[in-house]
C-alpha positions in Angstrom: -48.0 -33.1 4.3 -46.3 -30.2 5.9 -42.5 -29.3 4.4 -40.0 -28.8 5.9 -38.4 -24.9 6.4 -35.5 -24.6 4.5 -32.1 -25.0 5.9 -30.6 -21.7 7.0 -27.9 -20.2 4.7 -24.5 -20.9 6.0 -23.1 -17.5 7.5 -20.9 -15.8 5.3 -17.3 -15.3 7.0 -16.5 -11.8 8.2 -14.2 -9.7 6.0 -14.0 -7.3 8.3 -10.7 -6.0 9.9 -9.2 -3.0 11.8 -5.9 -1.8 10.9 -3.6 0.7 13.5 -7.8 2.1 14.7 -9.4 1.8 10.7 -12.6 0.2 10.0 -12.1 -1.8 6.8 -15.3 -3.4 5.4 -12.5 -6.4 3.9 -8.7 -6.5 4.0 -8.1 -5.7 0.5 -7.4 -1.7 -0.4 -5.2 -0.4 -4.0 -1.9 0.2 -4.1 -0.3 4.1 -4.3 0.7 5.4 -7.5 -1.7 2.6 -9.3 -5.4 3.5 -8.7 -4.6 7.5 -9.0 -7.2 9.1 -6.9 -9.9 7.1 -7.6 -11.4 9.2 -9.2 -10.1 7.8 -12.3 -12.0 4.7 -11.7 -14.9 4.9 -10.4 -16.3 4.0 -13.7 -15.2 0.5 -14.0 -14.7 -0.3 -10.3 -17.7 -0.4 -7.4 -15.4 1.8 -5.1 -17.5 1.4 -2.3 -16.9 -2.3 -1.8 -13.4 -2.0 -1.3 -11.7 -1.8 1.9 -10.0 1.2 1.6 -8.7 3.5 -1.0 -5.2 4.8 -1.3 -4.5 7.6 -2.8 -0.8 8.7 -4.9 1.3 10.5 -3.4 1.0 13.6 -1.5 3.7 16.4 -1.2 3.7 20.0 0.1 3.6 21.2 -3.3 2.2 20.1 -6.8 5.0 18.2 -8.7 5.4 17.1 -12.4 7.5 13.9 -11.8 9.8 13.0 -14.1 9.7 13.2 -17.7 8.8 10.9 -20.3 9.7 7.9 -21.2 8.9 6.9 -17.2 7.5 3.3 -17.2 7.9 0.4 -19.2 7.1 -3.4 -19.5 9.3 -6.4 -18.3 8.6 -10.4 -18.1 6.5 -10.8 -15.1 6.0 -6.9 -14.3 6.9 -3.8 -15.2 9.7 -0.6 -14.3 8.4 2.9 -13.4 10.0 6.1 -12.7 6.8 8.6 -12.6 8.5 10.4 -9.7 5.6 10.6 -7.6 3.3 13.3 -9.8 1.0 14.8 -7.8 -1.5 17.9 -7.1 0.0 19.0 -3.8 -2.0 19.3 -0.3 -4.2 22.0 -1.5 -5.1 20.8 -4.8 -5.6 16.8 -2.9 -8.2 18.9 -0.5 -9.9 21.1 -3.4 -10.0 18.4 -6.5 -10.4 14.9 -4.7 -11.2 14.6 -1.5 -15.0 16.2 -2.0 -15.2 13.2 -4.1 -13.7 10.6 -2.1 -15.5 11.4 0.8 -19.0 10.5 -1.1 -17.7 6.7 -1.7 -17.6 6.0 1.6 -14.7 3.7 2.1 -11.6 5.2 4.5 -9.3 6.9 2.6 -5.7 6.4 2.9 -3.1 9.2 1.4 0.2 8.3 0.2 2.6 11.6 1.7 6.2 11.9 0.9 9.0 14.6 1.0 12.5 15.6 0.3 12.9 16.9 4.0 12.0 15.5 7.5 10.2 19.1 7.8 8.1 18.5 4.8 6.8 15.4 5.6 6.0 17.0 9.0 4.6 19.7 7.5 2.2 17.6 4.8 1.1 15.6 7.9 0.3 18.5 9.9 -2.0 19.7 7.0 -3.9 16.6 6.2 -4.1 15.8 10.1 -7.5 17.3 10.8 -8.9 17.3 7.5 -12.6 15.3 7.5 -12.6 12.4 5.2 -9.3 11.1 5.7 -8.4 7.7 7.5 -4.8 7.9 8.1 -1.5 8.3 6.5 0.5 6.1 4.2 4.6 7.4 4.9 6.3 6.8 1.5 10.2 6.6 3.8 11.8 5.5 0.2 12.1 9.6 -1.2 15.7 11.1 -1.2 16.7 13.0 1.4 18.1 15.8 0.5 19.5 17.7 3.1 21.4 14.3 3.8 23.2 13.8 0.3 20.3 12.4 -1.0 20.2 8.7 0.4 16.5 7.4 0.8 15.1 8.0 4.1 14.3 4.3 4.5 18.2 3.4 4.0 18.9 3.3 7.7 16.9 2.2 10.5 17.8 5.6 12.6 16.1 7.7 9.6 13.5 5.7 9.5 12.6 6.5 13.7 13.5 9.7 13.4 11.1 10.4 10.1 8.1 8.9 11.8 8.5 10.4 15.3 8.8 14.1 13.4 5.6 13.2 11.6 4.3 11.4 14.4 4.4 14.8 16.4 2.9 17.0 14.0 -0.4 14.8 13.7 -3.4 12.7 15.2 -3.7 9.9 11.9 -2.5 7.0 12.3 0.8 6.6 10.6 1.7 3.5 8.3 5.1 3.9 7.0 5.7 2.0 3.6 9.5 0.5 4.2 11.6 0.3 1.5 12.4 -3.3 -0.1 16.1 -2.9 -0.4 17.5 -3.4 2.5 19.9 -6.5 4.3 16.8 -7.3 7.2 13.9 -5.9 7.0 13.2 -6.9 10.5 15.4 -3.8 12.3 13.8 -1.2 9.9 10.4 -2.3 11.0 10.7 -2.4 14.7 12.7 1.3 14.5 9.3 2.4 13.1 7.3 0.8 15.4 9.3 2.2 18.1 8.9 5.5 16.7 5.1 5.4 16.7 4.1 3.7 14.0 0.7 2.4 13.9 0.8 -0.2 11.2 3.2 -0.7 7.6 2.8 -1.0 4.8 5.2 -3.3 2.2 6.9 -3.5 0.0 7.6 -0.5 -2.0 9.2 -1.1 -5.6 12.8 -2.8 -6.3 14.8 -0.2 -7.7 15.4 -1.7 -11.6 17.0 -0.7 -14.8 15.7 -1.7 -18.4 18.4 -0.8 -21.4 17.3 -0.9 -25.1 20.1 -3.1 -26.9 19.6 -1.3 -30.1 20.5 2.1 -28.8 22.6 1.1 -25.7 20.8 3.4 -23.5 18.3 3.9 -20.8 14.3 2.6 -21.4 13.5 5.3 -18.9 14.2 8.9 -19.1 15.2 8.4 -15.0 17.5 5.7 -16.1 16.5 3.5 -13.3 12.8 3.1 -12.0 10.8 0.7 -9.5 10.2 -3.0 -10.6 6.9 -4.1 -9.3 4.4 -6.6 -10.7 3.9 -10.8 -10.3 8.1 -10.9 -10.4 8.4 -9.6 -7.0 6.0 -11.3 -5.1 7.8 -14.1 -3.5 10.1 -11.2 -2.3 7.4 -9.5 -0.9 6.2 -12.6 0.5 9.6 -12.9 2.4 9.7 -9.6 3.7 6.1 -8.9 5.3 7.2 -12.6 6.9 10.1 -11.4 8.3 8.5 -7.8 9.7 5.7 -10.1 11.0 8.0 -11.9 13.3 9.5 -8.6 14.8 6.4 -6.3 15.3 3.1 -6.9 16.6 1.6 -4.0 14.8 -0.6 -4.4 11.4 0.8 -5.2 8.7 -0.8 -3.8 5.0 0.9 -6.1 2.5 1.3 -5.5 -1.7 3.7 -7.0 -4.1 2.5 -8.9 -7.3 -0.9 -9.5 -6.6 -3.2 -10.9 -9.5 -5.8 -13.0 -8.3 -6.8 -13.9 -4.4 -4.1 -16.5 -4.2 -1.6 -13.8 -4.0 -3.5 -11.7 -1.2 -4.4 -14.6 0.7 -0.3 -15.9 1.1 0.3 -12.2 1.8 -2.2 -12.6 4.9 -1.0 -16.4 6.0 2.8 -15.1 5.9 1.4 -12.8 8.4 -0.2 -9.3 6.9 -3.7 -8.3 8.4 -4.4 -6.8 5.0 -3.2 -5.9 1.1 -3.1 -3.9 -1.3 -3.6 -4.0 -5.2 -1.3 -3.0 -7.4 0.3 -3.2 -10.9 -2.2 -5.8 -11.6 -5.0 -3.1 -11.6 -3.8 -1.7 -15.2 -4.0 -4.7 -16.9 -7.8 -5.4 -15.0 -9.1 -2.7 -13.3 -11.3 -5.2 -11.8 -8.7 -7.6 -10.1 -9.1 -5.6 -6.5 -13.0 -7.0 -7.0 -11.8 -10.6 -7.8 -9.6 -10.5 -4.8 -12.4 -9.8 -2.0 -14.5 -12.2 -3.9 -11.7 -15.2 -4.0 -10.8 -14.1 -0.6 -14.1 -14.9 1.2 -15.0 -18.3 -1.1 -11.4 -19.3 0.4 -12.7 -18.8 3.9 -15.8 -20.3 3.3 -14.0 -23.9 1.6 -11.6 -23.7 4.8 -14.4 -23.3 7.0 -12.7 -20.3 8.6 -15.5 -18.0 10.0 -13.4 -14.8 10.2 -10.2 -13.1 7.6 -8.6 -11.7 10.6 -8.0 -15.7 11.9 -5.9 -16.4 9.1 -3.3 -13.8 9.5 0.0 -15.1 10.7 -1.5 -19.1 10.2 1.7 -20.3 8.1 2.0 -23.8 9.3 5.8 -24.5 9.8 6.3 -27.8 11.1 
């Protein structure tokens, strides 16, 4: 009696997606400012099956942050002010990028500046640098030749940040956009316009945490960034909104714990997201994401991620 071959395995969905000219293996990448340089763990994390890494910020110059206490623990999240610590362009180039490169994965880094020229300048440096993907525009810094109002406050400093960086290199640019903000939706097309090549949001909501007892600030800074699970539906909101005014990518982070959370990020509309706060509680959430992520596409029967960007059903 002969028997039957087995049936074929059903074909796993594609993961795969390109965001503003990057080959990503899946849609899921870390957030800035949460997953350091990598570096830091590559010894609890399989770096090479994420999407893309992205990297803290990147200024001109190294840079202490701001001093301690700079982060503490809410309901549903928690407030930072670290201030953006960082190694500077040369010490990025010398310390972590040999590294980086070896993983494989494209590697996204996190710039910001206190001038227009700065960021210019910081883009100009990394532009032709091998092992770099593109360039994540952190537009929520202080500006401090303008009285130090964010550079993401209006949506005229917002074109006129990107086109300055824009000039000054080949990457492609993804400008994170700044949370707080009446419509999202004008801040996002001025960067477009401006030559954008995808975005990246949200950033933190600026937050304040006051100890009772002493009747002052929790944070040396006084105020800091609220991120974490209690900001998601905002986040949620907002990439919808910017989805409806731009055709670019979208890279979308905000209170992501588990796939459930990516996978409305990409319905409302984001072609990929990122990992945050989540990843110091367990570093391996960014694994559990990819995972959930393709065993939802496989139950819906949905053959590749990219299809269900922008699927919210509204009627």
């Amino acid at each position: 009696m002969n028997t039957p071959p087995p049936a074929a395995a059903a074909a796993r969905p594609d993961l795969a997606v390109t965001i503003a000219g990057i080959q990503m293996q899946n849609p899921v990448t870390v957030a800035s400012g949460t997953f350091g340089y990598g570096k830091e763990y590559a010894h609890l994390v399989d770096l090479r099956q994420l999407g893309a890494i992205t990297v803290k910020g990147i200024r001109l110059q190294p840079w202490d942050g701001n001093p301690l206490p700079r982060h503490v623990e809410v309901p549903g999240g928690m407030v930072n002010a670290i201030g953006l610590q960082g190694p500077g362009v040369a010490g990025f180039i010398r310390d972590y990028l040999p590294f980086l490169r070896e993983v494989g994965v494209p590697v996204l880094v996190n710039i910001w500046g206190t001038s227009v020229e700065e960021y210019a300048e910081v883009a100009e440096r990394l532009s032709d640098v091998e092992g770099i993907a593109g360039l994540e525009v952190n537009i929520s810094c202080p500006n401090v030749k303008e009285g130090g109002a964010s550079f993401g406050a209006d949506p005229r400093t917002v074109a006129a940040l990107v086109a300055a960086v824009r000039r000054r290199t080949r990457l492609p640019l993804i400008p994170k956009l700044a949370p707080n903000v009446p419509n999202i939706r004008p801040y996002a097309q001025a960067a477009a316009e401006a030559g954008a090549d995808a975005l990246s949001l949200i950033n933190t909501i600026p937050a304040m945490v006051i100890n009772i007892e002493t009747r002052r600030p929790v944070l040396a800074n006084k105020v800091g960034g609220l991120s974490g699970p209690a900001i998601h539906p905002v986040a949620v909101k907002l990439v919808w909104d910017a989805a409806q005014a731009v055709k670019i990518p979208i890279i979308a982070m905000g209170g992501i714990t588990g796939p459930e959370q990516a996978i409305e990020f990409l319905i409302a509309g984001a072609s990929a997201v990122a990992v945050g706060t989540a990843t110091f509680i367990d570093p391996g959430t960014v694994l559990r994401v990819i995972a959930g992520i393709e065993d939802y596409l496989v139950r819906h029967q949905i053959q590749r991620v990219r299809d269900l960007t922008g699927s919210l059903l509204t009627t």
